[in-house]
Z-matrix of the N, CA and C atoms (Angstrom, degrees):
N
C 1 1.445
C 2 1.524 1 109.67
N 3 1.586 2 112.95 1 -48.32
C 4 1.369 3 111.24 2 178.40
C 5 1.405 4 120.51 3 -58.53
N 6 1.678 5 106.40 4 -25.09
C 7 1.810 6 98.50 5 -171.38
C 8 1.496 7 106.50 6 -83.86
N 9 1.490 8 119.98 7 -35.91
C 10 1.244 9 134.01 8 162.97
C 11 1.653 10 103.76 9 -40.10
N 12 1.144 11 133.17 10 -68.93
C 13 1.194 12 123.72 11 -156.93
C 14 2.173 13 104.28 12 -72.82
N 15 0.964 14 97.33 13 -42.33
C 16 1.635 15 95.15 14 -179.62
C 17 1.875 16 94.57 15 -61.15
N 18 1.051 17 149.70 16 52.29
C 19 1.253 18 158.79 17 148.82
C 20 1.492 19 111.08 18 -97.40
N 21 1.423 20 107.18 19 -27.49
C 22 1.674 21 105.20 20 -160.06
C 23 1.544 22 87.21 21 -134.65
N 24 1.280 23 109.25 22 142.27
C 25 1.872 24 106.74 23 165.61
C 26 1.519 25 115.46 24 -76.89
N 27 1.017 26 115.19 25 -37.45
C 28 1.657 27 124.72 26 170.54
C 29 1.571 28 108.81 27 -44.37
N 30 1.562 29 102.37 28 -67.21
C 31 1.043 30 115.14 29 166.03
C 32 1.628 31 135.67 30 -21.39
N 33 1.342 32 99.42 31 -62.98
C 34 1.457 33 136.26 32 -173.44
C 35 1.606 34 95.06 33 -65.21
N 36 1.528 35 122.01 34 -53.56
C 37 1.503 36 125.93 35 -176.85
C 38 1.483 37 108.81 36 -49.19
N 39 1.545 38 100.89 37 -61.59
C 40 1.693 39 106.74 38 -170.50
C 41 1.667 40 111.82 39 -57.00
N 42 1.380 41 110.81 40 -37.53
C 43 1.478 42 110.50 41 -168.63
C 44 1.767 43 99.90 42 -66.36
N 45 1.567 44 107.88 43 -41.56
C 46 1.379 45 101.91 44 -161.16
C 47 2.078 46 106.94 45 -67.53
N 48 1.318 47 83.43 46 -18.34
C 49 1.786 48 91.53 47 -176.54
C 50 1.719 49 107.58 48 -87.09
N 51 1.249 50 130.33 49 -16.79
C 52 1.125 51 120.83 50 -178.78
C 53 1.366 52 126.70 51 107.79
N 54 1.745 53 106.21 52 2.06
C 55 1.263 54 108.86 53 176.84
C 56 1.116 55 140.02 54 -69.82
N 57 1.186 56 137.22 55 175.87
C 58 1.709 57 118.41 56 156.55
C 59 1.363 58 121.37 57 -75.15
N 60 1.124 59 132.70 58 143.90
C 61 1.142 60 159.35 59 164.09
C 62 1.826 61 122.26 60 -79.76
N 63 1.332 62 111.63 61 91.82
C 64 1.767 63 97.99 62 -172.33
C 65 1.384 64 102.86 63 -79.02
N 66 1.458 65 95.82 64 156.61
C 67 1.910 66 127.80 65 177.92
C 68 2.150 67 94.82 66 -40.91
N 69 0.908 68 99.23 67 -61.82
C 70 1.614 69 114.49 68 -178.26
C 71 1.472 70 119.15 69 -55.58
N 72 1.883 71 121.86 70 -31.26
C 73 1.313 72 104.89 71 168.84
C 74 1.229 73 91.90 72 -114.50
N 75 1.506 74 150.73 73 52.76
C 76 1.646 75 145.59 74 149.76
C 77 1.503 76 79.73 75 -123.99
N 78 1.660 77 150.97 76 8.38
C 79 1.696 78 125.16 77 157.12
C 80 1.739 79 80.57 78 -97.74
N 81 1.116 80 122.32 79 -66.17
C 82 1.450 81 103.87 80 -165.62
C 83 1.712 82 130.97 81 -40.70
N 84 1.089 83 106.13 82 -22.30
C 85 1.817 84 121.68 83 -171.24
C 86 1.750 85 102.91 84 -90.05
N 87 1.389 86 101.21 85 -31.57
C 88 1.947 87 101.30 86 179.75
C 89 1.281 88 95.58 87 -89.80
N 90 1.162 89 125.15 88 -52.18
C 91 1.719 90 109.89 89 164.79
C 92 1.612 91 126.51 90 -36.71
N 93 1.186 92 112.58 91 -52.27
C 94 1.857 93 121.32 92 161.20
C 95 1.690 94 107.16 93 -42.13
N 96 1.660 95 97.71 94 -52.75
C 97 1.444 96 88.36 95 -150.35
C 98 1.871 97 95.28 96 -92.32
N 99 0.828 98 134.83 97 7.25
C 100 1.651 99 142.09 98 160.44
C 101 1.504 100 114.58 99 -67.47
N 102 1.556 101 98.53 100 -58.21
C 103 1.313 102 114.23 101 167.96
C 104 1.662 103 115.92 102 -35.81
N 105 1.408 104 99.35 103 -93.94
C 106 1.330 105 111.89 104 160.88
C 107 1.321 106 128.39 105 -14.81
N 108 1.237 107 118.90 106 -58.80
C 109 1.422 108 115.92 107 165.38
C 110 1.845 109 90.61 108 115.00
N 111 1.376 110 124.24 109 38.00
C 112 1.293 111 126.33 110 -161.84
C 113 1.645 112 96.92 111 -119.86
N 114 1.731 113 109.82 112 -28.17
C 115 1.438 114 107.24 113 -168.79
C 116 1.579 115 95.60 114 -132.26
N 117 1.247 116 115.12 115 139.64
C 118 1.624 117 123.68 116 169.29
C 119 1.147 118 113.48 117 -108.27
N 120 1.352 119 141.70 118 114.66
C 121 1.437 120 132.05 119 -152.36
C 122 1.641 121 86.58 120 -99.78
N 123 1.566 122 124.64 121 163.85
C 124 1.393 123 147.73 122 -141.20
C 125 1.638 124 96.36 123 -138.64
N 126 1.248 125 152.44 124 111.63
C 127 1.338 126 122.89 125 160.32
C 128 1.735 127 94.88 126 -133.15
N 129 1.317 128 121.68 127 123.21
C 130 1.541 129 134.08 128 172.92
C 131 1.585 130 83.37 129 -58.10
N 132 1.723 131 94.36 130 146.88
C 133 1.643 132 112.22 131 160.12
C 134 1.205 133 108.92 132 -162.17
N 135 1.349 134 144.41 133 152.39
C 136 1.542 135 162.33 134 144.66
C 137 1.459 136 109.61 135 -99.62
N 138 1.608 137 97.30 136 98.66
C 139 1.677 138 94.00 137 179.56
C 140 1.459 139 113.14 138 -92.66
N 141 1.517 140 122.04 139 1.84
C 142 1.625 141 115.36 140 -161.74
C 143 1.359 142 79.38 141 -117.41
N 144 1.726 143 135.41 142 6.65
C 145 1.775 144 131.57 143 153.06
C 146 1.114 145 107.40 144 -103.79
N 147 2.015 146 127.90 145 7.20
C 148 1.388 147 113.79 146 -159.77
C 149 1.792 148 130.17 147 30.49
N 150 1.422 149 110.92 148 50.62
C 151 1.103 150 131.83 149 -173.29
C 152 1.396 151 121.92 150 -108.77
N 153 1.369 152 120.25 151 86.86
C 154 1.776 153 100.42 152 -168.63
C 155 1.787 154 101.17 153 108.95
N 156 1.202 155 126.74 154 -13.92
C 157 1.401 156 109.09 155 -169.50
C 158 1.682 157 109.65 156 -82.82
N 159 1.253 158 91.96 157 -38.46
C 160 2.126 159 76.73 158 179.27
C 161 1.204 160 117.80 159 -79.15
N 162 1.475 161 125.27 160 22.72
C 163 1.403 162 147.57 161 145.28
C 164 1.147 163 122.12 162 -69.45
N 165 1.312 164 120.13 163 -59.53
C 166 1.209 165 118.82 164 -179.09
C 167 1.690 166 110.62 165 -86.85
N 168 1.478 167 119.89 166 -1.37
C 169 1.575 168 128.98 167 -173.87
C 170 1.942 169 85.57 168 -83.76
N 171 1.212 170 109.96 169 -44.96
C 172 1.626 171 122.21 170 176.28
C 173 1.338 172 125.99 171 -61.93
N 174 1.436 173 110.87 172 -29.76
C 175 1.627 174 116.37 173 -179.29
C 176 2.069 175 96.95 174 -92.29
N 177 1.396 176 101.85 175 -18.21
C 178 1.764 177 71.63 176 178.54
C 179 1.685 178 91.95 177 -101.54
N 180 0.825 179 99.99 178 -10.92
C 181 2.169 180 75.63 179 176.96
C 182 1.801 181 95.05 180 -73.37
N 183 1.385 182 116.88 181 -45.66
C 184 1.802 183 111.66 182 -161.45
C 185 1.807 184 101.33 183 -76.08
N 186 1.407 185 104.17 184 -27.29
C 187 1.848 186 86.81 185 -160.34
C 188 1.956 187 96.30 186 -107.97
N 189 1.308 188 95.65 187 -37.70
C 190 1.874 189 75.82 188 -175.00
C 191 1.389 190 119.89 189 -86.66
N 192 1.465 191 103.00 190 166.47
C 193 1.647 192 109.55 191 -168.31
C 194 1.728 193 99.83 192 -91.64
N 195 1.698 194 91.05 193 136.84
C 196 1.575 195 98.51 194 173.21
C 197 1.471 196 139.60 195 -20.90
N 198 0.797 197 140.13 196 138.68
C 199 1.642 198 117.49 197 174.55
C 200 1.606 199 110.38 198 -101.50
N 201 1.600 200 111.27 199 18.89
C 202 1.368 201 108.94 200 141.30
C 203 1.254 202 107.47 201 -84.49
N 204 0.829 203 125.41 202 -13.12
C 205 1.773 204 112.11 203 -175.44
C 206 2.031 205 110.52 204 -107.78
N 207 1.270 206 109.32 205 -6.67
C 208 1.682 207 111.95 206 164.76
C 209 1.509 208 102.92 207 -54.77
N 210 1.967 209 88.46 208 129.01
C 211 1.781 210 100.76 209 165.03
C 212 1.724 211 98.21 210 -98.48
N 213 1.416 212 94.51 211 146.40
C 214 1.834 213 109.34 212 172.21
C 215 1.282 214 99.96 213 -44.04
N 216 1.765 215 103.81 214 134.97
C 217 1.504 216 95.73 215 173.99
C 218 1.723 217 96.60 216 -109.59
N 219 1.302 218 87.61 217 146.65
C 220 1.652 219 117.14 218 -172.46
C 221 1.198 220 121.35 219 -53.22
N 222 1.738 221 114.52 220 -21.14
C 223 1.507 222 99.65 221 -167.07
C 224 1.447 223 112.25 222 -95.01
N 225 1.501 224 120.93 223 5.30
C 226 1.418 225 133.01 224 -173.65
C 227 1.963 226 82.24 225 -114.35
N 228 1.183 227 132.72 226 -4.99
C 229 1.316 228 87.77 227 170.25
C 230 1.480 229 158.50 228 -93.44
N 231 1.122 230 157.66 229 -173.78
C 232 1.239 231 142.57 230 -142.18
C 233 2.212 232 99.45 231 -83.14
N 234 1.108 233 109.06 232 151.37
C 235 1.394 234 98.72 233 162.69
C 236 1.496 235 125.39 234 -126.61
């Protein structure tokens, strides 16, 4: 929650004050910070127990950014 919220300054205010935090701006702020390359999301799975997979089938549709919307990353590009 804490790394999630240091993504957003708003964010960062309410958490440090004690507020609540809604479902809708802690998906929007891990989405920022995924994007960004600031947060690496973690999800346990056992796929040869099918344990955990429509979890992690759920965390990349809710937390990562489209790959219509990926910019070329620079360190593979041509020189």
């Amino acid at each position: 929650m804490e790394a999630v919220a240091e993504v957003d300054d708003d964010l960062t205010e309410k958490y440090l004050e004690g507020e609540e935090i809604t479902r809708r701006e802690l998906v929007t702020a891990l989405k920022s910070g995924v994007t960004s390359g600031l947060i690496s999301p973690v999800v346990a799975m056992s796929s040869a127990k099918n344990i955990g997979t429509d979890r992690v089938l759920a965390a990349i549709v809710d937390f990562l950014p489209s790959p219509a919307s990926a910019q070329p990353h620079t360190r593979w590009s041509a020189r």
